[in-house]
N, CA, C and O atoms as a DFTB+ gen file, in Angstrom:
556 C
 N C O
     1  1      -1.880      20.367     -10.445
     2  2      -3.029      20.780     -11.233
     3  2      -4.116      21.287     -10.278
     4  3      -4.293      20.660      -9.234
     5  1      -4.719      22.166     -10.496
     6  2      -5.790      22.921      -9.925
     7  2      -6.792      21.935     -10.019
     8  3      -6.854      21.058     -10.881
     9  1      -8.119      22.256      -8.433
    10  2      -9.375      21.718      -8.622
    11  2      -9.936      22.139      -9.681
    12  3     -10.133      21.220     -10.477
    13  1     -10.402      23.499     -10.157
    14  2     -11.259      23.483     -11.074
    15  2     -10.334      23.276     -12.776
    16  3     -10.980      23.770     -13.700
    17  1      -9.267      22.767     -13.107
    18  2      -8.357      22.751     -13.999
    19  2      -9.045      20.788     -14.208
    20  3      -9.361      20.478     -15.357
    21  1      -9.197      19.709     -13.112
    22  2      -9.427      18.752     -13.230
    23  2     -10.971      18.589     -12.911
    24  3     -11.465      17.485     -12.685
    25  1     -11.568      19.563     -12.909
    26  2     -12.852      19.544     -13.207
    27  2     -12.885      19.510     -14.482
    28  3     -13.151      18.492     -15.121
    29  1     -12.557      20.873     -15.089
    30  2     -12.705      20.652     -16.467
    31  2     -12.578      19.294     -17.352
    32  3     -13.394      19.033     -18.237
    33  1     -11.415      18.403     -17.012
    34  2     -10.909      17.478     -17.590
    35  2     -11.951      16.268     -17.145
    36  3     -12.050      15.280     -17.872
    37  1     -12.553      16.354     -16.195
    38  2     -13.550      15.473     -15.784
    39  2     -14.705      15.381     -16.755
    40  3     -15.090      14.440     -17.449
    41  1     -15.299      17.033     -16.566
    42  2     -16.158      16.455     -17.738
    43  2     -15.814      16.311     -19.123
    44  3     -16.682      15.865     -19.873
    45  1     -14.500      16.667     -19.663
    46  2     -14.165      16.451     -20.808
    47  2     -14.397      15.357     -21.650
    48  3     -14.815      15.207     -22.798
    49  1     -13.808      14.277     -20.292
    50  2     -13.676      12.703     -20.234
    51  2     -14.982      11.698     -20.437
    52  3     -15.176      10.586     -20.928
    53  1     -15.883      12.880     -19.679
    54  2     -17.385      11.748     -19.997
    55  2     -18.068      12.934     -20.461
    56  3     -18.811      13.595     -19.736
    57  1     -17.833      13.185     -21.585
    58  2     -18.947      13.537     -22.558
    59  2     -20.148      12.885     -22.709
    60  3     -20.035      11.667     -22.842
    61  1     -21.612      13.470     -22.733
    62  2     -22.250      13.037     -22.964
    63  2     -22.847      13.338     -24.412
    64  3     -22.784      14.537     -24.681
    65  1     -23.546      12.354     -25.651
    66  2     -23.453      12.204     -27.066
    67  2     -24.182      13.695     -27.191
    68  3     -23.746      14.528     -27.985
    69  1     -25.509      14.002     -26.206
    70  2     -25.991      15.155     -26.652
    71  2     -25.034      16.320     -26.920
    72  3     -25.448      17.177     -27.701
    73  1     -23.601      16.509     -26.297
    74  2     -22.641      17.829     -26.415
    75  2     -22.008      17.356     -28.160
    76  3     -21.472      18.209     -28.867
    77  1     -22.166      16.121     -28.557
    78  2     -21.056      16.021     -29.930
    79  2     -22.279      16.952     -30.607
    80  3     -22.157      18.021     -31.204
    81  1     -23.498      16.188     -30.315
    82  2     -25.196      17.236     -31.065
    83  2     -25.229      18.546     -31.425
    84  3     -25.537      19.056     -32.503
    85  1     -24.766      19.187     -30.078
    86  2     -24.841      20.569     -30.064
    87  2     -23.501      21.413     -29.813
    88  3     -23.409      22.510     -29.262
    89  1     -22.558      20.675     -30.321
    90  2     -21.035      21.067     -30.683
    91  2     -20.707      21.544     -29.472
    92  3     -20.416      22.739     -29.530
    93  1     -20.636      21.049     -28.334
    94  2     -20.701      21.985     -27.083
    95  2     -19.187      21.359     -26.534
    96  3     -18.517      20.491     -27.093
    97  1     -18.815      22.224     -25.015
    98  2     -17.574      22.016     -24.370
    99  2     -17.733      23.082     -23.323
   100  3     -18.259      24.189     -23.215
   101  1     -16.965      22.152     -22.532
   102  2     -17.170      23.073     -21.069
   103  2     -15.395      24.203     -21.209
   104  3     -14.245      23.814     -21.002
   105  1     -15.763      25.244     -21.519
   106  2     -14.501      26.337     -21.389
   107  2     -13.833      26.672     -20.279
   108  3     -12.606      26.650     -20.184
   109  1     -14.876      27.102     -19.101
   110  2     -14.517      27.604     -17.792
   111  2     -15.611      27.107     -16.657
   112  3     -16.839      27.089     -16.733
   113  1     -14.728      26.705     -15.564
   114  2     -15.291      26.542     -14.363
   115  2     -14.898      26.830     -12.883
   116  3     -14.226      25.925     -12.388
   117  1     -15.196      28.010     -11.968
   118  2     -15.031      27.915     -11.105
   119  2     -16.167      27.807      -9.424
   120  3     -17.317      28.204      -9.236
   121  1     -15.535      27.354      -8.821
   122  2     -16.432      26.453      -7.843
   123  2     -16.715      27.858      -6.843
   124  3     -17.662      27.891      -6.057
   125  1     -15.901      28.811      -6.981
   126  2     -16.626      30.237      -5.410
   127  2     -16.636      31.558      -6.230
   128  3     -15.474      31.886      -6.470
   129  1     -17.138      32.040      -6.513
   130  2     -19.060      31.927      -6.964
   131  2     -19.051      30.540      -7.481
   132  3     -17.946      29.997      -7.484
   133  1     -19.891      29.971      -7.846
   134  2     -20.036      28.612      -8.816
   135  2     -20.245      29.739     -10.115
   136  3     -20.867      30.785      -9.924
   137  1     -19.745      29.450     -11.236
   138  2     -20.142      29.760     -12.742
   139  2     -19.336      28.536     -13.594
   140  3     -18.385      27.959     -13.066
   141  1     -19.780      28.204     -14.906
   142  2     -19.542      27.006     -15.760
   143  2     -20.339      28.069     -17.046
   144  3     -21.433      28.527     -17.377
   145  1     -18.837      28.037     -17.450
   146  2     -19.124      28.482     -19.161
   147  2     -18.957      27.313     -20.135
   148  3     -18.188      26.373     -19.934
   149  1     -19.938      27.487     -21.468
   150  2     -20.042      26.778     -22.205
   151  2     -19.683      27.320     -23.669
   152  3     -19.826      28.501     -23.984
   153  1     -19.236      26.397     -24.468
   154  2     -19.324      27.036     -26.066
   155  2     -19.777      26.112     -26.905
   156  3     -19.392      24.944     -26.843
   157  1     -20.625      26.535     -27.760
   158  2     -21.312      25.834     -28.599
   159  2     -21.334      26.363     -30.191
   160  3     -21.522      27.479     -30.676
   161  1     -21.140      25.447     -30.602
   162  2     -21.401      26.170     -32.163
   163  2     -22.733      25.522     -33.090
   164  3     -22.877      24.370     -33.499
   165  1     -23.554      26.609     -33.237
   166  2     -25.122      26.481     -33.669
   167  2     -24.733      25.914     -35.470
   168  3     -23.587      26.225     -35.796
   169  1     -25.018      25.650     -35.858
   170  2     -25.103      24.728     -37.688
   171  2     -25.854      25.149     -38.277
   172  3     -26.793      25.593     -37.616
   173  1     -25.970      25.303     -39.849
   174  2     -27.216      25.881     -40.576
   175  2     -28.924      24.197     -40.574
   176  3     -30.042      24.031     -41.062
   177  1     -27.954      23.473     -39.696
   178  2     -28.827      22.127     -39.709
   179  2     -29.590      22.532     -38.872
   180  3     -30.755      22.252     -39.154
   181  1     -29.390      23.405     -37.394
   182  2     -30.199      24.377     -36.231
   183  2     -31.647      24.859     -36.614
   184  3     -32.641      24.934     -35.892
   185  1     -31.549      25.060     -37.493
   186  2     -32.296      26.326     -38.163
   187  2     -33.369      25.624     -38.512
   188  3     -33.498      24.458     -38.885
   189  1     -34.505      26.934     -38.252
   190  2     -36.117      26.658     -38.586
   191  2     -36.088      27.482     -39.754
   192  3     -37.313      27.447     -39.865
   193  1     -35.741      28.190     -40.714
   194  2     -36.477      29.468     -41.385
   195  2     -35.244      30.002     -42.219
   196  3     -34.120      30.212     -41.762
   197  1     -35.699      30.203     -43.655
   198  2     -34.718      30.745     -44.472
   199  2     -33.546      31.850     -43.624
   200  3     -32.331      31.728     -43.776
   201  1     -34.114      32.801     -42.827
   202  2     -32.910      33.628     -42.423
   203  2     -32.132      32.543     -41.331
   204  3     -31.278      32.721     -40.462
   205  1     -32.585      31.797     -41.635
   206  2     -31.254      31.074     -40.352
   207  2     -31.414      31.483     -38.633
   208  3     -30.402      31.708     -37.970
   209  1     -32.484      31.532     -38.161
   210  2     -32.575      31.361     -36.980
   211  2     -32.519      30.065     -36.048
   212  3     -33.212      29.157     -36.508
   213  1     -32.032      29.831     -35.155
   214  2     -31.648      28.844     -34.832
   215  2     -33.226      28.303     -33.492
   216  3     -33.814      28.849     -32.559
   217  1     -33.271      27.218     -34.076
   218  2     -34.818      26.675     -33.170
   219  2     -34.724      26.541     -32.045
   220  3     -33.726      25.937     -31.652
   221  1     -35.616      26.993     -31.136
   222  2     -35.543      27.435     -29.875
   223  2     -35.242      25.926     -28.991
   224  3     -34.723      26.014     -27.878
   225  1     -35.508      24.906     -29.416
   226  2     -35.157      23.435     -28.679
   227  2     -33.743      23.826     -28.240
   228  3     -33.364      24.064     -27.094
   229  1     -32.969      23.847     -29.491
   230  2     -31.496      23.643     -29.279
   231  2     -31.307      24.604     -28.469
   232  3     -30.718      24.232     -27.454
   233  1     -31.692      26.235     -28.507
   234  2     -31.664      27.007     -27.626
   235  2     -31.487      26.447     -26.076
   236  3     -30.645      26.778     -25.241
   237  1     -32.424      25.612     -25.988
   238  2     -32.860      25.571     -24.287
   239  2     -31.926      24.578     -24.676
   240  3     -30.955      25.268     -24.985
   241  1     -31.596      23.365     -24.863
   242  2     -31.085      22.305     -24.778
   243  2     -29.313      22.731     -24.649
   244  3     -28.574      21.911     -24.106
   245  1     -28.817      23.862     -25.109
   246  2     -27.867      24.696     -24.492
   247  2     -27.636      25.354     -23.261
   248  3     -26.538      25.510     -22.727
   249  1     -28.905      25.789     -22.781
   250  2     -29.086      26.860     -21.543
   251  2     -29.075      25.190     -20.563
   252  3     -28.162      25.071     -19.747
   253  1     -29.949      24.171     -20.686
   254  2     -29.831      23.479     -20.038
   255  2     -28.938      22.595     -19.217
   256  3     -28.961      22.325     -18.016
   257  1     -27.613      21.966     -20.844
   258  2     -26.773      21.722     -20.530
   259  2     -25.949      22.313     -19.972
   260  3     -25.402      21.538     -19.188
   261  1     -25.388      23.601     -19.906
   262  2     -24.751      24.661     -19.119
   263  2     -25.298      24.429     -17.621
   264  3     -24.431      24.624     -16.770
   265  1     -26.626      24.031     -17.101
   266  2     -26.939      24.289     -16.043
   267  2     -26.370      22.813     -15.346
   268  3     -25.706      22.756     -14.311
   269  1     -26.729      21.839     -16.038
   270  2     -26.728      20.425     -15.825
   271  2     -25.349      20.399     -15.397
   272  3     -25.104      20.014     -14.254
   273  1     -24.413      20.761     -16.170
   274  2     -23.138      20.818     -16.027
   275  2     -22.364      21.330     -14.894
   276  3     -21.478      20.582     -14.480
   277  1     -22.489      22.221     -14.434
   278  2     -22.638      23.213     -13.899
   279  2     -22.326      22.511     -11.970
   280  3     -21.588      22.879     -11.056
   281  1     -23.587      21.123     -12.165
   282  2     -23.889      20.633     -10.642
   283  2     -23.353      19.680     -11.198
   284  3     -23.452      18.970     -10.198
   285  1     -22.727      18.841     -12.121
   286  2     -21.737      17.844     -12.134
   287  2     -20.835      18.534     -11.924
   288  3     -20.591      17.994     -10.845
   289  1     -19.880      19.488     -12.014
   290  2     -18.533      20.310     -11.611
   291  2     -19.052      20.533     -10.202
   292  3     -18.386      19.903      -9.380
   293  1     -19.756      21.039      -9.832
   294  2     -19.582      21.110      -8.306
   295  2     -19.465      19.858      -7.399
   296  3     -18.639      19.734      -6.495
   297  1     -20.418      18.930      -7.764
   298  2     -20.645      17.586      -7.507
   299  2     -19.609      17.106      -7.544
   300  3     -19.632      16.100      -6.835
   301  1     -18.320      17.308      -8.144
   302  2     -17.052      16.319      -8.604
   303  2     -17.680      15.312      -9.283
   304  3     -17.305      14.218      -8.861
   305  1     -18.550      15.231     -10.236
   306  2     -18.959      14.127     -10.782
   307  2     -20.068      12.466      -9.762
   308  3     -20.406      11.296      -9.936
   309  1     -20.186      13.965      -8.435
   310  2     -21.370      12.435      -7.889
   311  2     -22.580      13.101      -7.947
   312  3     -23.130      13.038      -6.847
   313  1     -23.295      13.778      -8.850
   314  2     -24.172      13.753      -8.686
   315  2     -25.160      14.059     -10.002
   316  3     -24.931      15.070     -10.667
   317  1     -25.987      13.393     -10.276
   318  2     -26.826      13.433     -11.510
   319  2     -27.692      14.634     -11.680
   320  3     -28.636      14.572     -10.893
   321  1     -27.712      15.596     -12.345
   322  2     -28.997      16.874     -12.852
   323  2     -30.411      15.785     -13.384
   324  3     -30.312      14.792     -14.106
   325  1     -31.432      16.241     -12.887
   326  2     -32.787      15.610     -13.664
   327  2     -33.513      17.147     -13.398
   328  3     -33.657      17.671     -12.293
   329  1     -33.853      17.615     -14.478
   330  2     -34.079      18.917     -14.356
   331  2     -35.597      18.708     -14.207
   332  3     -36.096      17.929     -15.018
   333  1     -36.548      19.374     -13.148
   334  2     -37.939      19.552     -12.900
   335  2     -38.553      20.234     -13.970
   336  3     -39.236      19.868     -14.926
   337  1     -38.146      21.292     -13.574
   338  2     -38.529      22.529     -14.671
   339  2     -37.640      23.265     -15.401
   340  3     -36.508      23.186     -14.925
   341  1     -37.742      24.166     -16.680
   342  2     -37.033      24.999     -16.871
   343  2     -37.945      26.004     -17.715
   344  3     -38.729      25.700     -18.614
   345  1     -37.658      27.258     -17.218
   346  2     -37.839      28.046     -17.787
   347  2     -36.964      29.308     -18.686
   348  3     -36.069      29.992     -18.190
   349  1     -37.498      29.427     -20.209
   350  2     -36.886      29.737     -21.089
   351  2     -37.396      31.552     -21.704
   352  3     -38.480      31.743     -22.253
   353  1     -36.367      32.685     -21.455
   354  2     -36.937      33.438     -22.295
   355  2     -36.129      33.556     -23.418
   356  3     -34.982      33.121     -23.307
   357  1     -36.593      34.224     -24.856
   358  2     -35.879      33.957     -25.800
   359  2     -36.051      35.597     -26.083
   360  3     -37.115      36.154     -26.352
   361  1     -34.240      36.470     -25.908
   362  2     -34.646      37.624     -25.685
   363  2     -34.538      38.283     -27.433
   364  3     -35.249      39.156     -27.931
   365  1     -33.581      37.632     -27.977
   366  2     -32.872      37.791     -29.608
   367  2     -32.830      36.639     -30.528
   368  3     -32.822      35.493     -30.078
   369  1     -32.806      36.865     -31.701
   370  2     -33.139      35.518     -32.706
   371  2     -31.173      35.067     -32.342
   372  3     -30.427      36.042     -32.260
   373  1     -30.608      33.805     -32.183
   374  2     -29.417      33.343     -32.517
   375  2     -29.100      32.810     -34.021
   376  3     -30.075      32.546     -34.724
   377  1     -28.107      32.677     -34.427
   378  2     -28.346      32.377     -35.740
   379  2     -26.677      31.253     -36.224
   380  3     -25.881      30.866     -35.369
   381  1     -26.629      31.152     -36.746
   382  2     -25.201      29.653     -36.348
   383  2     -24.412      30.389     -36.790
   384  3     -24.477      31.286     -37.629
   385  1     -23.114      29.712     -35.791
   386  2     -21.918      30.451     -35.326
   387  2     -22.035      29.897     -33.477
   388  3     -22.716      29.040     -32.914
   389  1     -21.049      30.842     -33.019
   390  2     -20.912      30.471     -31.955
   391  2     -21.639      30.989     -30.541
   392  3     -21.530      32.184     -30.268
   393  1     -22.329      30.167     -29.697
   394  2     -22.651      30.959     -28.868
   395  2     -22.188      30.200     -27.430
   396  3     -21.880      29.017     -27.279
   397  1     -22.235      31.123     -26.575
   398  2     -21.373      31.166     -25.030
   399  2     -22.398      30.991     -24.107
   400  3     -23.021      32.049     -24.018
   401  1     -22.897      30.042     -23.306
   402  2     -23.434      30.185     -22.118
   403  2     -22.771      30.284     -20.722
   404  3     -21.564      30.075     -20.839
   405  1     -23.150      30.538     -19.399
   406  2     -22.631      31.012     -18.702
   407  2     -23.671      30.568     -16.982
   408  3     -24.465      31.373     -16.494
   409  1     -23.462      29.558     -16.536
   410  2     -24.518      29.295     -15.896
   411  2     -24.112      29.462     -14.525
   412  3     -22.901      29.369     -14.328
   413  1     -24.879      29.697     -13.498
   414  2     -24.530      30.121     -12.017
   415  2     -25.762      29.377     -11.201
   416  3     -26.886      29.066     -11.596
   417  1     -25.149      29.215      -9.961
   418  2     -26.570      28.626      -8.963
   419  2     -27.048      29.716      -8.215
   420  3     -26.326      30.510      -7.613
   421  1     -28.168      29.742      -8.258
   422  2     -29.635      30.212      -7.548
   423  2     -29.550      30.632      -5.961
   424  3     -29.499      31.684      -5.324
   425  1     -29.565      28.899      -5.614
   426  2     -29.605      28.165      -4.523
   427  2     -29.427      26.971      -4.619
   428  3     -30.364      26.361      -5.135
   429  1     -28.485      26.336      -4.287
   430  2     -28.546      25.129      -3.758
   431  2     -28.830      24.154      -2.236
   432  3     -28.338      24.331      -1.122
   433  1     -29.800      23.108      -2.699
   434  2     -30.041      22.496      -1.298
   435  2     -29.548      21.360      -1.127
   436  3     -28.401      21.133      -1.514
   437  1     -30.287      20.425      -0.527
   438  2     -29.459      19.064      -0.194
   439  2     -30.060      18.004      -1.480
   440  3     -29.376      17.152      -2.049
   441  1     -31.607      18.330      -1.774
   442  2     -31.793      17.527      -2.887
   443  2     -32.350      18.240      -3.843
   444  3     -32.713      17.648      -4.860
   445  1     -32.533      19.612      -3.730
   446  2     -33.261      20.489      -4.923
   447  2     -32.064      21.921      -5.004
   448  3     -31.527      22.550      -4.092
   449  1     -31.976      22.045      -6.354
   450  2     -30.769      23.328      -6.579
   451  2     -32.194      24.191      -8.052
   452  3     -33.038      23.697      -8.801
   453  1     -31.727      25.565      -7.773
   454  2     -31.988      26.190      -8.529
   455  2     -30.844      27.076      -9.216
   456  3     -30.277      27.942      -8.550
   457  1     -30.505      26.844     -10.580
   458  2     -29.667      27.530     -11.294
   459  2     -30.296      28.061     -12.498
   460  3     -31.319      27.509     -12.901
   461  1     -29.662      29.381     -13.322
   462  2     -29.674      30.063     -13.852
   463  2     -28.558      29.894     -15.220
   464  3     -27.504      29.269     -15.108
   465  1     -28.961      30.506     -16.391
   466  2     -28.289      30.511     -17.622
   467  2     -28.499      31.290     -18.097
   468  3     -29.645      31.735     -18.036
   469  1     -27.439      31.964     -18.911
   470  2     -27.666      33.317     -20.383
   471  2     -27.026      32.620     -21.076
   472  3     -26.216      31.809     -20.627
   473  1     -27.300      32.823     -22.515
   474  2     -26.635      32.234     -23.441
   475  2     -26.117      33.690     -24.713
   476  3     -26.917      33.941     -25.615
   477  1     -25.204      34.250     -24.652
   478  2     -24.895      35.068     -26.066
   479  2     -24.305      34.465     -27.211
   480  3     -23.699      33.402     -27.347
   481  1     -24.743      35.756     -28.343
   482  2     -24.022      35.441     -29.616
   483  2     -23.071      37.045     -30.084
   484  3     -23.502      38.101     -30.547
   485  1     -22.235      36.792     -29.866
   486  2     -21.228      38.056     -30.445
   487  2     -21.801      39.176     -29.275
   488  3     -22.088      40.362     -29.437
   489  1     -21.844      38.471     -28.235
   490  2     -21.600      39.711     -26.892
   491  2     -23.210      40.517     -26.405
   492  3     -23.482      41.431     -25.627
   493  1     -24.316      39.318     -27.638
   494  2     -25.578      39.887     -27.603
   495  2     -26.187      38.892     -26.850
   496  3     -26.087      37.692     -27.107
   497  1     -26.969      39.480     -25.700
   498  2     -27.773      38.198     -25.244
   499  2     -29.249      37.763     -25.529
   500  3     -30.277      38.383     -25.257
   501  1     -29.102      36.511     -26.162
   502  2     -29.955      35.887     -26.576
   503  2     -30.673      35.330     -25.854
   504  3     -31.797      35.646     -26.244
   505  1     -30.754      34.761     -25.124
   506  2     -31.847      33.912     -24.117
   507  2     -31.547      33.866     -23.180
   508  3     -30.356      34.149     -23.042
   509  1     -32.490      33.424     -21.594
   510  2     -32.139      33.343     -20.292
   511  2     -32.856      31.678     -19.840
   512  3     -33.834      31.124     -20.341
   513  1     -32.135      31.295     -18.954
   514  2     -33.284      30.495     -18.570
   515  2     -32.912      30.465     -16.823
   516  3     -31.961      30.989     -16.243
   517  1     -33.739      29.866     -16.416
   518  2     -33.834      29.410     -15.069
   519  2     -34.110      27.427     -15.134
   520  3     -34.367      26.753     -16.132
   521  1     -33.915      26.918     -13.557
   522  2     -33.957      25.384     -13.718
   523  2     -34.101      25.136     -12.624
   524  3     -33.437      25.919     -11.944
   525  1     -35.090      23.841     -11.545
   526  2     -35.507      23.415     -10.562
   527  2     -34.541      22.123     -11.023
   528  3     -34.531      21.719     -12.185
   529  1     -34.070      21.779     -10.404
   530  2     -33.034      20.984     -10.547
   531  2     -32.938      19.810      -9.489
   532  3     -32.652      20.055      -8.317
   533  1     -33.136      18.791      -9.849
   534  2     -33.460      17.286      -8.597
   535  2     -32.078      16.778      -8.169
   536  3     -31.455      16.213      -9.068
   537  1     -31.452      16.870      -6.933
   538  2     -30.033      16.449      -7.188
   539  2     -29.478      14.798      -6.854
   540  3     -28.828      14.653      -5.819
   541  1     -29.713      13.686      -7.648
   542  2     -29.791      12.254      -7.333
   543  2     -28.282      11.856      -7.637
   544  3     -27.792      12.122      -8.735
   545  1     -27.678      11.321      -6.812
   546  2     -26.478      10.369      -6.629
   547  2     -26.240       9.821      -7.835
   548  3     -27.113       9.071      -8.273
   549  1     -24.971      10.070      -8.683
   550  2     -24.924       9.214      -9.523
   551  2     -24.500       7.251      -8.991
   552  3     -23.751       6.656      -8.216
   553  1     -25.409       6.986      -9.874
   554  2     -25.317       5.048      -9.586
   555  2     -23.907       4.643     -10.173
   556  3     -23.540       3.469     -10.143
């Protein structure tokens, strides 16, 4: 079995409750470039507003997890995301159905990483974010 084949299965294994939340799953991961794709499926429960736009929380709380994820697959699972900052643009309304994030690193250091996220819906991109990222040992 491939490294990044038992990555995947790593985080499969420790799901955390927020991914059952936001219907999420790690699809693809490889470690040279680093990228970690995500899929998520948005709910009419998402939604702020009769046309069904999906509320920008869950938005980021997608772009995030993609990023978070992202330094647990590289990490092999030793190392915890506590995200500093993140910054969110919201380029298109999303609306429920499925959407794909796609997250890559910045830079990484010894205790601070900066990574990056897009998130689409049907090949349209919807939001970007960026993330200052604290990198602490998991206990």
């Amino acid at each position: 079995m491939s490294k990044n084949k038992k990555i995947l299965e790593l985080l499969s294994s420790h799901r955390p409750p927020c991914l059952d939340t936001l219907n999420g799953k790690t699809t693809h991961f490889e470690s040279n470039p680093p990228l970690l794709t995500m899929e998520f499926e948005a709910v009419p429960e998402f939604c702020h507003s009769p046309t069904q736009v999906v509320q920008g929380g869950f938005v980021t709380g997608m772009l995030d997890t993609s990023m978070a994820h992202l330094l647990i697959a590289l990490s092999g699972g030793r190392l915890n995301p506590v995200s500093l900052d993140i910054n969110v643009s919201f380029l298109a309304p999303s609306h429920p159905g499925k959407l794909i994030s796609e997250a890559k690193v910045v830079r990484l250091g010894k205790s601070i990483g900066y990574f990056s996220s897009s998130l689409y819906q049907q090949e349209t991109l919807v939001a970007t974010a960026t993330s200052t990222i604290k990198l602490v040992p998991m206990s």
